[in-house]
C-alpha positions, 0 to 999 in steps of 0.5 A: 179485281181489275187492273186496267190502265186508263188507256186501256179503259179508253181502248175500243171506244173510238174517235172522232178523228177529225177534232184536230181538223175541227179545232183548227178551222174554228180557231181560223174562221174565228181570228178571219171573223175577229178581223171582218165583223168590224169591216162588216160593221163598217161597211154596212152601219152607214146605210141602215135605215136608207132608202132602197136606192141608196143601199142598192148603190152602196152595195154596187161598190166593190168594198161593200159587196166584197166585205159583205161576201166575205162575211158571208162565207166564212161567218156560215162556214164558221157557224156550219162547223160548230154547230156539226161539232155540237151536234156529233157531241150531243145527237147519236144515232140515225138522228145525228145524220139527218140533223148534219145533212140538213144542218148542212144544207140549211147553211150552204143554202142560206150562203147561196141565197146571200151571195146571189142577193149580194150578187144582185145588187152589185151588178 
């Protein structure tokens, strides 16, 4: 018969050491996003459905571009950090790495591409 503690039960298995860090970065990105999808929406609802010149002069005035931009990095940072944090939960092994570097590179890479196509239409 085993007299273990819950803590020493839980001895040994390890953490992530990083959830507080996780925990508060989502929560921030969250409340910046609370504020920058209606700034979004209404930066970028008035020219859907218009012509190519009229979205490319839209998006050469710096409210627009800079909500756009905004939006940009911290909506894909955002997504960046919970789908790492899912897949650390979920995927063990070499897998978990690959699937975190290419997760990675597939979100800083859809930014770069964003904001050189934003970066485009500004100037």
């Amino acid at each position: 018969m085993a007299y273990l503690t819950d803590r020493k039960r839980a001895a040994g298995l390890g953490s992530a050491k990083t959830g507080t860090e996780h925990h508060w970065h989502m929560t921030l990105t969250s409340w910046i996003l609370v504020i920058l999808v209606p700034l979004f929406l209404f930066a970028f609802g008035p020219i859907v459905g218009e012509p190519y010149e009229a979205v490319i002069a839209h998006f050469a005035r710096p409210f627009p571009a800079l909500v756009t931009a905004a939006m940009l990095v911290v909506g894909l940072n955002h997504f960046r950090h919970g789908v790492q944090v899912l897949i650390e939960d979920y995927v063990g092994g070499e897998t978990r790495k690959l699937m975190v570097i290419a997760m990675v590179a597939v979100s800083y890479g859809a930014m770069a591409v964003g904001l050189y196509a934003l970066a485009r239409m500004a100037l």
